[in-house]
C-alpha positions in Angstrom: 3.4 20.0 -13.2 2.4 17.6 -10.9 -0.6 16.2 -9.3 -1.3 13.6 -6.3 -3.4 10.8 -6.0 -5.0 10.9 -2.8 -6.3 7.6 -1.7 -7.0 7.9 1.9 -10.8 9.0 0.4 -11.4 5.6 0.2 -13.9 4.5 3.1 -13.2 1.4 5.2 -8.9 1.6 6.0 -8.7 5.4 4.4 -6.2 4.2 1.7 -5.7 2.5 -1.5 -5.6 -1.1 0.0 -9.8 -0.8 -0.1 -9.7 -1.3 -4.1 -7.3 -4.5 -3.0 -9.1 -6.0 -0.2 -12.6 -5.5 -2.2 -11.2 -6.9 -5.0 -9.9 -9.9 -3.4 -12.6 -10.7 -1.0 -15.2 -10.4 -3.9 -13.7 -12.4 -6.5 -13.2 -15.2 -3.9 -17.1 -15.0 -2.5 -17.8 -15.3 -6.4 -15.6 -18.3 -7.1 -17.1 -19.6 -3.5 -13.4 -19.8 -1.4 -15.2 -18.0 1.0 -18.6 -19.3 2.7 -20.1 -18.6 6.3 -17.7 -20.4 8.5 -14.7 -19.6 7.2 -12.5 -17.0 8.8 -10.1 -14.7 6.7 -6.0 -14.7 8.0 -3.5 -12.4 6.2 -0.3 -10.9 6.9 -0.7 -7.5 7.2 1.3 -3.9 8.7 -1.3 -1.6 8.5 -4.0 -0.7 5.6 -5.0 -4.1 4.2 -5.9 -5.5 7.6 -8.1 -2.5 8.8 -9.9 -2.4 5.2 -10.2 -6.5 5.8 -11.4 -6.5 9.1 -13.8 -3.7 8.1 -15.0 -5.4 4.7 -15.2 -9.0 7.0 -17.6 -7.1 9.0 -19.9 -5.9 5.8 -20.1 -9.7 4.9 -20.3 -11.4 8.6 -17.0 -13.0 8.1 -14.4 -13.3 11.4 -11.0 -12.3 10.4 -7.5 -12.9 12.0 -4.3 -10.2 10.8 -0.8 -11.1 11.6 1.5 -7.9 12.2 5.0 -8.0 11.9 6.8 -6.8 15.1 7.2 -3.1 14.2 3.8 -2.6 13.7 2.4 1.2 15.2 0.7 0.3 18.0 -2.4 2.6 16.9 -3.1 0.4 13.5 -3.7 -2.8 16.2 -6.0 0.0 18.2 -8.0 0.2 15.3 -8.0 -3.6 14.2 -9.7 -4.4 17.5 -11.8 -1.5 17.4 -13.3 -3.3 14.6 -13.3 -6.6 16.6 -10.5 -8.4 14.8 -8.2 -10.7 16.2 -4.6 -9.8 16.2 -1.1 -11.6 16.5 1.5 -9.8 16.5 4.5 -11.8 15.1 8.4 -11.6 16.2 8.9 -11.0 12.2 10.9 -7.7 11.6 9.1 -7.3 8.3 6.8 -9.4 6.0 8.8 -11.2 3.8 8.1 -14.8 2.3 9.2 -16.9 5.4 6.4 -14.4 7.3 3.6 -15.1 4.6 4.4 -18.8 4.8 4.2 -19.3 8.1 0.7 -17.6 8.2 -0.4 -19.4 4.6 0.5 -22.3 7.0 -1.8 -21.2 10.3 -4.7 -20.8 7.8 -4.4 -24.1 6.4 -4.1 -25.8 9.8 -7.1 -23.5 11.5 -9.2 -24.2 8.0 -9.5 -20.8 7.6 -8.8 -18.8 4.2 -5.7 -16.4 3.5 -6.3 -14.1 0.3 -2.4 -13.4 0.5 -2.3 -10.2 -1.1 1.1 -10.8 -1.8 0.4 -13.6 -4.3 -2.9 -12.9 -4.9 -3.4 -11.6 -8.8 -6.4 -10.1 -7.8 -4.7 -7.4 -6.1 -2.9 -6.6 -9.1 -6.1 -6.5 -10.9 -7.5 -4.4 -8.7 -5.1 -2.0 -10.0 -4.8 -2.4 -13.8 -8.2 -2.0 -14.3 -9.5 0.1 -11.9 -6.8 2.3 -9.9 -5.2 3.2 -13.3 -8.1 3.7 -15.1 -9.3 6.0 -13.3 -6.0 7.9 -13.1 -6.1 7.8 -16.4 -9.8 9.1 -17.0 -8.7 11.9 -14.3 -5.7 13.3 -16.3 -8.0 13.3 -19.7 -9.9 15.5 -18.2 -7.9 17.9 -18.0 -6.0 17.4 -21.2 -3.0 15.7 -19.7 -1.4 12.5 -19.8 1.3 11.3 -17.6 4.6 11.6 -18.2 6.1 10.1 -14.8 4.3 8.1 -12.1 5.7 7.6 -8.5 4.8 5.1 -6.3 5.4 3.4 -3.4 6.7 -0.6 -3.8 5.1 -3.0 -0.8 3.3 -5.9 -2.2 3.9 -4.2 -5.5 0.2 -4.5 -6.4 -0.5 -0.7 -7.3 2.6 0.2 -8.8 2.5 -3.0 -10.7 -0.8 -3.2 -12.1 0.2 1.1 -12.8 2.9 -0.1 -14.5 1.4 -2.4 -17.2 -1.1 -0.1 -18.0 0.5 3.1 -18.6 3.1 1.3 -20.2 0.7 -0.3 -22.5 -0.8 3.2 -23.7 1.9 5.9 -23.2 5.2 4.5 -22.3 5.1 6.9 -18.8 8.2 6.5 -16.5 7.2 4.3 -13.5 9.5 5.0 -10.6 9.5 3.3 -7.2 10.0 4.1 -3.9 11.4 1.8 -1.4 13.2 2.4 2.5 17.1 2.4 2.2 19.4 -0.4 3.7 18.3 -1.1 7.4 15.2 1.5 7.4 11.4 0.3 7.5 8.9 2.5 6.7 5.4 1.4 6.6 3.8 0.0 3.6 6.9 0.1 1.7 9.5 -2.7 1.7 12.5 -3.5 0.0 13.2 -5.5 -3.2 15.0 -8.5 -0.9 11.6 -9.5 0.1 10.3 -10.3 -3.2 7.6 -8.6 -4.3 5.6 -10.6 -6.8 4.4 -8.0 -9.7 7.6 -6.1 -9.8 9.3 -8.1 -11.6 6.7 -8.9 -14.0 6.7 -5.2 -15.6 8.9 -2.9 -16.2 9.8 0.0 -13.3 12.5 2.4 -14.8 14.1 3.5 -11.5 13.7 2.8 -7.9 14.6 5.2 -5.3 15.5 4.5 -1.4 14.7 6.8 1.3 15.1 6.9 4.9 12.3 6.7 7.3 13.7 10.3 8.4 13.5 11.2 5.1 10.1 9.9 4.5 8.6 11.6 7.9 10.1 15.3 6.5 8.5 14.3 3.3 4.9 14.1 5.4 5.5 17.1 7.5 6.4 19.1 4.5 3.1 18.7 2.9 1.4 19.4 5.8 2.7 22.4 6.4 2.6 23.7 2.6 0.1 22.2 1.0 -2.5 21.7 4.9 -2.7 17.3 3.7 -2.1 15.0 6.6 -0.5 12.0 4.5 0.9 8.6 5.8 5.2 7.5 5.7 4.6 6.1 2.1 3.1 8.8 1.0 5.9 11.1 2.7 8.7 8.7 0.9 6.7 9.5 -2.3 7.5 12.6 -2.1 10.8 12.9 -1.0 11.9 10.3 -4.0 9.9 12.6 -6.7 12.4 15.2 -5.3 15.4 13.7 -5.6 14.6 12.6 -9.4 12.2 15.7 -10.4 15.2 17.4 -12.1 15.8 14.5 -14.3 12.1 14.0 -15.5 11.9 17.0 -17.0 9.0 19.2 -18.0 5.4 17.3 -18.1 2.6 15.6 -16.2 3.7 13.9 -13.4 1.5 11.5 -10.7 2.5 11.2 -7.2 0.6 8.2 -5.5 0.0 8.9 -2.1 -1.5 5.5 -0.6 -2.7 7.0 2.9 -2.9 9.6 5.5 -1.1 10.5 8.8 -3.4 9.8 11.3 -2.1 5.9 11.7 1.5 7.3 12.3 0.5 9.8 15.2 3.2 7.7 17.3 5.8 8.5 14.6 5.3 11.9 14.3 5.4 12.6 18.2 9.1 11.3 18.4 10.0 13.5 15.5 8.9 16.2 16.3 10.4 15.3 19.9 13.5 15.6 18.1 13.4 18.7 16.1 
């Protein structure tokens, strides 16, 4: 048996980065990092810059996101929609040379970067409230999960997943990253270092190709009618390709977005097919 968690209910970027950005931004108005000239800068390929510029809005704050190069032109659409500023970078991917160089524009423009990639308030986010309520879910209905799968990016949600089922039931915590020479959005591979990774313990990590992960989202949509994002589709192709070796029992499939953001994506797939 399995179920899906399906984030893209969340308001502001439709997917699970909301419960990171409002964690973040909160806990720094509360400690006072943040006051009403400051401007927010963060790296960012997709989610966590449309739920920032949307939450900067809610609190009057100007925010600047940084894409890396292969960014889908319809996630910098939406950024200006919500009257962001954007840069996009000449960095393939975000990895720690791209998050220093903007930790490094912030400091000179005195603005403030929450750096969800170092930030433990995005791991927080996801202990104590993502899991929880996964958690709280599955109880009721009896169940209890036996395997979670889950994207690896800033390693945030699958982290703070991690340490909590781990903590209370031992569930396997597998993760999904692109194979060698892919990209796929909101995933990233373990050369760039994610943070919270490699403070828990992950039992397996799966790679999948971006082809892979685009016949993982158009195979949902056509059986199951759910328009999810890339990660979501890697998701699912990786619980595939391990399902047979998990065995019978609860498992949770965490699908971080929808498809709407990837419309350029699909097209030359299905341009191809």
């Amino acid at each position: 048996m399995y179920f899906a968690k399906l984030e893209f209910f969340n308001p502001f970027s439709r997917s699970i980065k909301d419960r990171t950005v409002f964690n973040m931004l909160m806990n720094a108005l509360k400690r006072g990092d943040i006051n009403g000239t400051k401007r927010l800068f963060e790296a960012t390929s997709g989610n966590v810059g449309i739920s920032m510029a949307a939450l900067s809005n809610v609190f009057g704050i100007g925010f600047r996101a940084y894409l890396p190069k292969p960014t889908p032109k319809t996630t910098e659409v939406l950024l200006g929609v919500l009257g962001a500023e954007v840069v996009r970078t000449d960095f393939e991917t975000i990895d720690p040379t791209m998050v220093s160089y903007v930790v490094e524009e912030a400091r000179k423009a005195g603005a403030v970067n929450l750096n969800q990639f170092e930030n433990d308030d995005n791991f927080e986010a996801h202990y104590m409230y993502t899991a929880r309520e996964i958690d709280e879910q599955l109880k009721s209905i009896g169940k209890k999960p036996k395997a979670i799968i889950a994207g690896i990016g800033t390693s945030g949600h699958i982290g703070g997943l991690a340490k909590y089922f781990k903590e209370r039931y031992d569930t396997q915590i597998i993760g999904v990253v692109p194979a060698k020479g892919e990209k796929i959005p909101g995933i990233k591979r373990l050369e760039t270092k994610p943070k919270w990774f490699f403070q828990v313990e992950i039992d397996e990590v799966v790679e999948v190709t971006k082809k892979e992960a685009i016949e993982g989202a158009v195979k949902v949509a056509r059986r199951d009618g759910l328009l999810i994002g890339l990660s979501s589709g890697a998701v699912v192709r990786a619980f595939e390709k391990v399902m047979d070796g998990l065995g019978e029992g609860t498992h949770v499939l965490i699908f971080p977005d929808d498809g709407f953001k990837y419309v350029e994506v699909f097209e030359g797939y299905l341009g191809m097919v």
